[in-house]
Structures are given as structure tokens and as C-alpha cells.
MIKETOR-341397 format. One line per field, with one value per residue (C-alpha): residue number from 1; residue in three letters; x, y, z. Coordinates in nm, 3 decimals, decimal comma, padded with zeros to 5 digits, always signed. Example, Ala and Ser with C-alpha at 12.3 -4.5 7.8 and 13.67 -1.06 7.14 Angstrom:
REM residues 2
num: c(1|2)
residuo: c(ALA|SER)
X: c(+01,230|+01,367)
Y: c(-00,450|-00,106)
Z: c(+00,780|+00,714)
This chain:
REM residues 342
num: c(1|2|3|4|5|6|7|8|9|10|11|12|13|14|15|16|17|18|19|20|21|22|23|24|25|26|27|28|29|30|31|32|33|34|35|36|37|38|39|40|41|42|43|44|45|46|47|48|49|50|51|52|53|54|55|56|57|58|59|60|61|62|63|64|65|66|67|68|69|70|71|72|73|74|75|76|77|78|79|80|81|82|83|84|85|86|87|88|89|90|91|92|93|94|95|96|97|98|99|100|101|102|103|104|105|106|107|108|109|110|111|112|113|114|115|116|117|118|119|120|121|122|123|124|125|126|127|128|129|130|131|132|133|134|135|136|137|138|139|140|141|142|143|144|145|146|147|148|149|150|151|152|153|154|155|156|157|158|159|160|161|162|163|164|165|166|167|168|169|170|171|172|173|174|175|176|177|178|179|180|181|182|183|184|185|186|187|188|189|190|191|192|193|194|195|196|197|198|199|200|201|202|203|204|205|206|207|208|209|210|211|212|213|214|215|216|217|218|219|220|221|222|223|224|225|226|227|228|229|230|231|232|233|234|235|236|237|238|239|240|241|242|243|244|245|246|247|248|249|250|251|252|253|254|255|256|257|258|259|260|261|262|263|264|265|266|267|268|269|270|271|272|273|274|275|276|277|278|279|280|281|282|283|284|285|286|287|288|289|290|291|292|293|294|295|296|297|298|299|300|301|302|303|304|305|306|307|308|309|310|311|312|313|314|315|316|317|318|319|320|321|322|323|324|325|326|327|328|329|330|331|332|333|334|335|336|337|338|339|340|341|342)
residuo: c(UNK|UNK|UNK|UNK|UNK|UNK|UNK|UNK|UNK|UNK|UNK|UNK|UNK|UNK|UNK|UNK|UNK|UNK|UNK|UNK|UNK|UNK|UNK|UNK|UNK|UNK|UNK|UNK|UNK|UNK|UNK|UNK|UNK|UNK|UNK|UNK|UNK|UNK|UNK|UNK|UNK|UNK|UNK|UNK|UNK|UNK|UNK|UNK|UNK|UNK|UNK|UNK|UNK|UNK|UNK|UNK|UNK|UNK|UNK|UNK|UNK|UNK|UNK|UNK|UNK|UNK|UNK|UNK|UNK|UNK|UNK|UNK|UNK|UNK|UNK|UNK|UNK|UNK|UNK|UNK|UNK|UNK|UNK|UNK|UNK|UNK|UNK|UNK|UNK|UNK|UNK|UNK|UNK|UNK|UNK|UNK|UNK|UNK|UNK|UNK|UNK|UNK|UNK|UNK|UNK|UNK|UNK|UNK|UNK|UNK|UNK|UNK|UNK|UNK|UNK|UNK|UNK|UNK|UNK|UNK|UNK|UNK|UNK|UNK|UNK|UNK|UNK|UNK|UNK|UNK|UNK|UNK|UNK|UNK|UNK|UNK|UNK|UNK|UNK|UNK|UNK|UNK|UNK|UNK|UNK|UNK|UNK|UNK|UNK|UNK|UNK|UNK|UNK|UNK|UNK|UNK|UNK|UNK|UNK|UNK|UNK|UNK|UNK|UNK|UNK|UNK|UNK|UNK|UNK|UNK|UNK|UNK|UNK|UNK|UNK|UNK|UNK|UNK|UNK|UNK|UNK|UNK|UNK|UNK|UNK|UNK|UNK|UNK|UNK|UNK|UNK|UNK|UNK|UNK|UNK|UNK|UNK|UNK|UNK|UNK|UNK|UNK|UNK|UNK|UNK|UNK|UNK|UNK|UNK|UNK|UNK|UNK|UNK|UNK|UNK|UNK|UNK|UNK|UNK|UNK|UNK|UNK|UNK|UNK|UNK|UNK|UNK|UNK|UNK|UNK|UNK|UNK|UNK|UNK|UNK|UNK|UNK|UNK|UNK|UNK|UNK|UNK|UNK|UNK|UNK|UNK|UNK|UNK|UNK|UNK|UNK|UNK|UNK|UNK|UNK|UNK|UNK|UNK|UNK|UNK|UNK|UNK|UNK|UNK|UNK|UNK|UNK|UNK|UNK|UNK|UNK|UNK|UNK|UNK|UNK|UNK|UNK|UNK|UNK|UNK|UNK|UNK|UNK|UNK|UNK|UNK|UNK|UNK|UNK|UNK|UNK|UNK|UNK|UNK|UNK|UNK|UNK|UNK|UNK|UNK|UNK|UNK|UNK|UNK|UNK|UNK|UNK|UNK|UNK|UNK|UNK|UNK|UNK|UNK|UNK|UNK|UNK|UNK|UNK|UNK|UNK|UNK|UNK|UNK|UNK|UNK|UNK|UNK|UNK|UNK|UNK|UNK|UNK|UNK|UNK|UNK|UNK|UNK|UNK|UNK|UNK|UNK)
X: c(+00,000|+00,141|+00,216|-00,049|-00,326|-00,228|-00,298|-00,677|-00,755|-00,613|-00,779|-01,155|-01,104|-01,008|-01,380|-01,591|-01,447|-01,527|-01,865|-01,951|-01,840|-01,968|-02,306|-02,362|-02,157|-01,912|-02,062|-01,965|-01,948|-01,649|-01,293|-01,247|-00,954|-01,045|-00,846|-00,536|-00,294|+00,077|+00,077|+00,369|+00,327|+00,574|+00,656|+00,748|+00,937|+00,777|+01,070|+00,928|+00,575|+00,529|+00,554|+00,629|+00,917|+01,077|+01,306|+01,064|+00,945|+00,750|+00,387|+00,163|+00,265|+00,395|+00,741|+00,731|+00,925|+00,874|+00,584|+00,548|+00,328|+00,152|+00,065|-00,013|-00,115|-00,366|-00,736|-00,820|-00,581|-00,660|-00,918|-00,751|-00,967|-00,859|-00,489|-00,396|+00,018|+00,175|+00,383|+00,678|+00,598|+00,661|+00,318|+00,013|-00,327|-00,518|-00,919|-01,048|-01,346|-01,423|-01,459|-01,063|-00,770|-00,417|-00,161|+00,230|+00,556|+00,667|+01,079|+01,275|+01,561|+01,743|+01,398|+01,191|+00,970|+01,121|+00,923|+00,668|+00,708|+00,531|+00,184|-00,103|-00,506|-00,784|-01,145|-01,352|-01,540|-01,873|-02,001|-01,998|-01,728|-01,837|-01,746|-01,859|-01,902|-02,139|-02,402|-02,372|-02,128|-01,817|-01,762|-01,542|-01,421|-01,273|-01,057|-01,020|-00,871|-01,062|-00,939|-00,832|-01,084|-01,077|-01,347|-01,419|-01,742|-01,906|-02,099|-02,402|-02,507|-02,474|-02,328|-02,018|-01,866|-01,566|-01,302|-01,109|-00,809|-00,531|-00,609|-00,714|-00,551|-00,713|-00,948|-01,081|-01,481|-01,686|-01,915|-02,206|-02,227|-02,541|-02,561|-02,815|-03,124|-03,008|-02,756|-03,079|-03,094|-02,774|-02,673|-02,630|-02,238|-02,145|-02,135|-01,902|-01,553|-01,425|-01,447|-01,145|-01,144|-01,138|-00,828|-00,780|-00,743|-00,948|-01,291|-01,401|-01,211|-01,383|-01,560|-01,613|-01,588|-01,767|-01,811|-01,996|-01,826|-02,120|-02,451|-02,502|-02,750|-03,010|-02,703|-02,498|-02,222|-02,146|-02,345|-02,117|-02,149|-02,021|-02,106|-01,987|-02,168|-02,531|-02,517|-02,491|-02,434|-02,423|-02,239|-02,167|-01,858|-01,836|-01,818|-01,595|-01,461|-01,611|-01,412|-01,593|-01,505|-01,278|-01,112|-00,990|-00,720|-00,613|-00,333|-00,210|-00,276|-00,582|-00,650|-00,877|-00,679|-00,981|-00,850|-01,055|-01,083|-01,249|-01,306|-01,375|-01,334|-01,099|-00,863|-00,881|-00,903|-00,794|-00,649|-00,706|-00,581|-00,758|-00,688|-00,980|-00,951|-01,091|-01,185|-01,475|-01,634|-01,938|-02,326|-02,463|-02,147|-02,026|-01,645|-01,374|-01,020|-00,684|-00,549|-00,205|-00,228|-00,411|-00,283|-00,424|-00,334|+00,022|+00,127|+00,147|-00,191|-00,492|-00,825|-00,703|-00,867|-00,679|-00,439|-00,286|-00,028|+00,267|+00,599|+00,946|+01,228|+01,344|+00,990|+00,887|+00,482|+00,433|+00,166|+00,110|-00,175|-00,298|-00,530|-00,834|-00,757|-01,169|-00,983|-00,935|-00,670|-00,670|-00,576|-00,335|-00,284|-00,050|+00,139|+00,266|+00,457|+00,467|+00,647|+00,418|+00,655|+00,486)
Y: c(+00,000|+00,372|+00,611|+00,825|+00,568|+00,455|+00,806|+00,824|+00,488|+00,617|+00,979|+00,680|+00,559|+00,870|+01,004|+00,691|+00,702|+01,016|+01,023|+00,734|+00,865|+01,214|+01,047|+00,807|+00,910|+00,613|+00,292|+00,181|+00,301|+00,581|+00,387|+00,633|+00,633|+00,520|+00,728|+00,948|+00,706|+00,768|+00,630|+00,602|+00,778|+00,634|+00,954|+00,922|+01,237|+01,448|+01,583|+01,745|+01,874|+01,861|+01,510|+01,619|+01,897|+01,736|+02,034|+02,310|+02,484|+02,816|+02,760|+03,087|+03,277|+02,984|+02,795|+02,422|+02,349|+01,982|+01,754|+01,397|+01,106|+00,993|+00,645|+00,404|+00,117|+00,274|+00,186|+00,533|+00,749|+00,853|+01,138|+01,485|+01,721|+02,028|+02,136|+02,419|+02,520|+02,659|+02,962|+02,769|+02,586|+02,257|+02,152|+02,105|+01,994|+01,832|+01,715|+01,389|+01,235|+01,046|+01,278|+01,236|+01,462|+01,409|+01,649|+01,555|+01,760|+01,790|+01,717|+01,912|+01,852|+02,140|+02,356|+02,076|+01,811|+01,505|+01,343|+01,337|+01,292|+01,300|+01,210|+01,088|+01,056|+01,114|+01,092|+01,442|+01,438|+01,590|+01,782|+01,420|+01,300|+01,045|+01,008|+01,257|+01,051|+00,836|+01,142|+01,111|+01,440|+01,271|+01,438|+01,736|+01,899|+02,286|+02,399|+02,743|+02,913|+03,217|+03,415|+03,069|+02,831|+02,616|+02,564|+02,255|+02,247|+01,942|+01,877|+01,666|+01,777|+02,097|+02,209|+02,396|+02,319|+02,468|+02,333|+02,498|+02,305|+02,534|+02,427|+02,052|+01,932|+01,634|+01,566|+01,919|+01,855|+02,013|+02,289|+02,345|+02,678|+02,823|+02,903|+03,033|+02,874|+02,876|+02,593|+02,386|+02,470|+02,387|+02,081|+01,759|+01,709|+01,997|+02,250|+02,374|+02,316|+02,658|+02,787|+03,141|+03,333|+03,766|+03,885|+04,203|+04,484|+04,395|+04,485|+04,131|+04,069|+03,851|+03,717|+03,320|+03,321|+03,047|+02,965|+02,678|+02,372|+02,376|+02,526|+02,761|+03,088|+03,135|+03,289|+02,990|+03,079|+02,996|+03,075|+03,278|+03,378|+03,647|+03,491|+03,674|+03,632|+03,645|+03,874|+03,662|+03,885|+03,677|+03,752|+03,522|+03,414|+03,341|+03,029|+02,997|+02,723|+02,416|+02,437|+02,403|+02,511|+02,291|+02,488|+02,791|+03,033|+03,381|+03,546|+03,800|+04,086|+04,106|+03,830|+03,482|+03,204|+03,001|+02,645|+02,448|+02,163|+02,051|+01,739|+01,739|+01,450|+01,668|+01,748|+01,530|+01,620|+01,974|+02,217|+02,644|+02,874|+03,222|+03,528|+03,719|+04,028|+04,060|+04,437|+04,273|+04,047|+04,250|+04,181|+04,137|+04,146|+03,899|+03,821|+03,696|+03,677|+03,593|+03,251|+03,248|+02,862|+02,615|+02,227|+01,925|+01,526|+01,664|+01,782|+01,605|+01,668|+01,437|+01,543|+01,849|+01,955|+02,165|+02,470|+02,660|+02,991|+03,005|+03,279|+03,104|+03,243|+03,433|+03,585|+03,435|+03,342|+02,936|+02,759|+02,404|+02,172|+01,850|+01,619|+01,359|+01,016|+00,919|+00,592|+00,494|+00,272|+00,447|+00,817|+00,931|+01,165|+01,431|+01,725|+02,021|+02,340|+02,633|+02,966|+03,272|+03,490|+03,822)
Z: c(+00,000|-00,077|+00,167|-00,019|+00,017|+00,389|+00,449|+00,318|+00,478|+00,827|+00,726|+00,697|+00,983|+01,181|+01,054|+01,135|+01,502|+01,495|+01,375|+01,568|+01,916|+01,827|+01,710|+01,978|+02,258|+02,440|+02,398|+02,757|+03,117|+03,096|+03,167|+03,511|+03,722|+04,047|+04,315|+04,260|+04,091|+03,986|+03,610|+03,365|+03,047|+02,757|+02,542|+02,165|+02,016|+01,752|+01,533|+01,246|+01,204|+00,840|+00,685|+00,343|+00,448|+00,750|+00,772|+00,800|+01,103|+01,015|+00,997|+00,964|+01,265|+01,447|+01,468|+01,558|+01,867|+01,961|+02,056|+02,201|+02,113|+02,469|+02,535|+02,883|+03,001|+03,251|+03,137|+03,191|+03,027|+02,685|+02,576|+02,651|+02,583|+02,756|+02,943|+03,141|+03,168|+03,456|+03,487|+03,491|+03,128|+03,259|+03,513|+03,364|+03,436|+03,152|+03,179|+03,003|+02,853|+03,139|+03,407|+03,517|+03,614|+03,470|+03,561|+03,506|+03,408|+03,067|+03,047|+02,819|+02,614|+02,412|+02,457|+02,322|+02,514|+02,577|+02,821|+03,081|+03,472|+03,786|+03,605|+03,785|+03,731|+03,945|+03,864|+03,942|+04,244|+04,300|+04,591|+04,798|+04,723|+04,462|+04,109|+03,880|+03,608|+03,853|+03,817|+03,394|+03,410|+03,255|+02,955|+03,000|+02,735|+02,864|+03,126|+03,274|+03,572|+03,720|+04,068|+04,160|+04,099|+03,789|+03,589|+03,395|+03,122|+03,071|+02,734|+02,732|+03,022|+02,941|+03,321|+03,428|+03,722|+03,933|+04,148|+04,455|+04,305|+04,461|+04,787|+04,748|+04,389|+04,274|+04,576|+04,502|+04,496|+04,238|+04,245|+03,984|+03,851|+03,754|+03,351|+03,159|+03,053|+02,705|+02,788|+02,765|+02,393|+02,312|+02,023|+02,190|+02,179|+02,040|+02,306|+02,631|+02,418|+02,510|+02,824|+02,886|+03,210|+03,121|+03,224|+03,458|+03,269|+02,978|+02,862|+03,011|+03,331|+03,599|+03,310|+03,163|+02,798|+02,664|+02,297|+02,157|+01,934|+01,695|+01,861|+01,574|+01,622|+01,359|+01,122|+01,153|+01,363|+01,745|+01,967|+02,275|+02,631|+02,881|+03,192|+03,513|+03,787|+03,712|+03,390|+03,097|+02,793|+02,468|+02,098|+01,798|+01,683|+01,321|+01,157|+00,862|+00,584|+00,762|+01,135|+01,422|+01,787|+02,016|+02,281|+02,348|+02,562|+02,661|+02,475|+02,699|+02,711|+02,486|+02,255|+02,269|+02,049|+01,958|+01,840|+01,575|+01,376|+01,047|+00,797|+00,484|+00,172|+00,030|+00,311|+00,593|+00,943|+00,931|+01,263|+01,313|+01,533|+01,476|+01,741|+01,809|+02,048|+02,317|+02,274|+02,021|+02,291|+02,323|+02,386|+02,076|+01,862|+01,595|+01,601|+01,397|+01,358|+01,158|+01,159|+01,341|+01,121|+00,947|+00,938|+00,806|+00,779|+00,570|+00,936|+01,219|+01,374|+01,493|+01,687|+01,840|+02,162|+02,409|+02,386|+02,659|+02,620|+02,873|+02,845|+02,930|+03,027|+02,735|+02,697|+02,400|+02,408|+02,357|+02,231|+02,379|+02,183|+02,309|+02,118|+02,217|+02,072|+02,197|+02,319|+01,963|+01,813|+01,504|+01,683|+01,894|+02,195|+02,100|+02,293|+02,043|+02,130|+01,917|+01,965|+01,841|+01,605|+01,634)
């Protein structure tokens, strides 16, 4: 078989596990971890992100740094769908399918990741103490840190939750946050993907950003929320050349980096980054913005799911991507950096 035609049959299969898991939802009881569990991640190096050009690094307004290939043995790992960097570009804290916690530290060699340490999985616990995923709410797909508390949306049930994980880490217990009734309306399995807390000094500080995957207003673009305390003020963001909405993060000091994905016969499964500022995020508005890039099944990409922006030492702005394999054997879970070259 040619390279060319392994690549459309993986390209198949990639969209069947997709349509089936976004169609029907997990055929079984969620594979959750069952207390806080040290796990060992094996960590393949990503050397090139273009297949065809091995050698090339520019991409839009990005430069490929590194990225790893993640795989365990632990039933429950798999399904990242949402990751949140520390200061110090090397902690993270990453939210799964099945209602679990991993957190680990990347390893670096020569500026690029090498490896991952330290990593462990909990499942999220409600109010009691229990299982999150025992209550249905397993499916959590955005992560968000707001005066301390992290936030965690959960599609399908259509319920945002927040965690005092600062003080407690991965015991933290969850609790629910009241949304708007319009959360009700939203498309089944296609909704909390993006979930940004409004930095201080912007137009939107204190503030939850939320824009949908793929609940579409009557114009046909996402449907988006300002939710700070109990004003809700809503906008649009628009919808553009098939991509649909899959998570999102600040860009200090005054930009949203929306991160998106697509498939078409044509292309593939397809990755966006757009910037949007945050100056636009008005009630009422409709926003857009330039892609820093666009990659497809050429580049080494799969279901892409989770971004986070850190600064290192030399003050350059990262980019760190994560993708949801949906516990598939025919997708992976990746970690990608990217420095932004302004």
C-alpha cells in the first residue's frame, strides 16, 4: 500500500471514530480512574511537524518546537480534551473524557519536550465526594482558571462546574455553577468546548468566555457567552470554511486564540488557530479573527482539543496543543509546542 493511500484509509477511519463517538456518545461506562494514581506515560518524540518537508518549522505565525506522542497502560488514560500550563511551562493539568484529572511535568531537552514525569489521574469528584461521572457528568471537554478556581465544562449535560483546586488538587470537589437557561438549547455534543477566564485589565475581566463547538444561532455561527456572575451577555462568533469550535485560551494581554478543527473529503481532518480580540467580545457582537495557522493530515496533527499559552524564560509566548484520541486505536494523543513569532 502507498504512503499516499495509507494516508486516506487512516484519514476513513479517523472520521468513522469520529462520527460514531460524536453520534452516539461512548458505547460503555467511561474507563475512570479510580483514586489518585501515579501512572507512567511512555513519550514518543515528535521531530518534524510537516511530513512532506521534515526540515521546515514556520507555519503561519507559528514555529514548531517539539511535541510527544503519549501512550499508557492505565485503562483510563486517553481522551484529553482540555490542558492548562503553569507559569513555569513545565506543570500542567489536563481534563479527560471520562470525568478524570491528569496532571504531570513535561521534560525538556534542548527547549523541546522530551518526556513526561510525575503524572497521575484522578477521577472528578462531586459535591460528595463520589465520582462525577457516577451522576452522567463525565464528559469534559474545557478547562479554565478564574481568581483561583478552575473551571471545567461538561458537554451533554450541558453544566459547568468549578473546582477549589489550589487548595485541594485532585481531591478538590466540584461545584455546579449556575448558567443560563439557554444551555438547555444547546446541540447535543457539540457545546461547552471553550471555556477562557477575562483577564484584569481587559474589557471582560472577571468574566467566563464560553463559545460553543457547533450550537449555531439562527445565522450559523457559534453561539457565545459572557457569563460573570449572574449577567450573561451573549455575541456570535463566526463560523468559517467548515471548522468548528474545540477549545480555546487567553493570549495576553488582549486576545482569545480560539483552536478548531475541520473534515472534509478533500482534506482530511484539518487544525485552526484564529486570534480574536478581546476588545470585540461584546453583547450582541459577531467576532472573527486571523489565523495564526491552518494544518491538516500533511502535518502532524490528529483530533485536536486543548491549547494553553505560557511565556518562558526568554519571553517568547508558547503555544502548547494536546489532542483527544476518543480511546481509539486508530488516533493518537498528542502534545505540540509552538512559539508565536509576532
Amino acid at each position: 500500500m502507498t504512503r499516499s493511500r495509507r494516508r486516506w484509509l487512516v484519514a476513513g477511519l479517523l472520521l468513522a471514530a469520529l462520527i460514531f463517538i460524536g453520534s452516539f456518545g461512548l458505547a460503555a461506562a467511561p474507563r475512570t480512574s479510580a483514586a489518585v494514581t501515579r501512572i507512567a506515560l511512555r513519550a514518543m518524540p515528535i521531530l518534524s511537524f510537516d511530513n512532506r518537508e521534515p526540515s521546515r518549522r514556520r507555519f503561519g505565525q507559528l514555529e514548531f518546537i517539539g511535541g510527544l506522542v503519549l501512550t499508557s497502560d492505565y485503562k483510563a488514560f486517553g481522551g484529553i480534551s482540555a490542558i492548562r500550563m503553569e507559569p513555569d511551562g513545565a506543570h500542567f493539568l489536563s481534563v479527560t473524557d471520562n470525568g478524570s484529572w491528569l496532571r504531570g511535568r513535561i521534560l525538556y531537552r534542548d527547549g523541546k519536550p522530551a518526556g513526561i514525569a510525575d503524572a497521575e489521574m484522578a477521577p472528578m469528584l462531586d459535591w460528595n465526594g463520589k465520582p462525577l461521572a457516577k451522576r452522567g457528568w463525565y464528559d469534559a471537554e474545557s478547562l479554565a482558571e478564574l481568581n483561583g478556581l478552575f473551571y471545567v465544562g461538561l458537554e451533554r449535560a450541558e453544566k459547568i462546574v468549578r473546582f477549589d483546586y489550589r487548595r485541594n488538587g485532585l481531591t478538590a470537589r466540584a461545584e455546579p455553577v449556575p448558567v443560563p437557561p439557554d444551555f438547555r438549547t444547546f446541540t447535543y455534543n457539540k457545546s461547552l468546548e471553550c471555556l477562557a477566564a477575562g483577564p484584569a485589565g481587559s474589557g471582560v475581566a472577571g468574566a467566563l468566555i464560553v463559545v460553543t463547538e457547533h450550537s449555531l444561532d439562527a445565522s450559523g455561527n457559534f453561539r457565545s457567552f459572557l457569563l460573570k456572575g449572574k449577567q450573561v451577555d451573549r455575541f456570535s462568533v463566526q463560523r468559517s470554511g467548515g471548522f468548528d469550535v474545540s477549545d480555546c485560551a487567553i493570549l495576553p494581554p488582549a486576545d482569545l486564540l480560539l483552536l478548531e478543527r475541520s473534515y472534509s473529503v478533500a482534506r482530511g481532518v484539518a487544525m485552526r488557530i484564529r486570534r480574536i480580540p478581546l476588545v470585540r467580545l461584546k453583547p450582541g457582537a459577531l467576532v472573527d479573527g486571523k489565523p495564526l495557522i491552518e494544518a491538516d493530515l500533511h502535518d502532524q496533527i490528529d483530533n485536536m482539543e486543548g491549547i494553553a499559552v505560557t511565556r518562558n524564560a526568554r519571553g517568547e509566548t508558547i503555544l502548547t496543543l494536546v489532542s483527544d484520541d476518543n480511546f481509539s486505536v486508530v488516533q493518537r494523543n498528542l502534545l505540540l509546542q509552538f512559539k508565536l513569532v509576532e
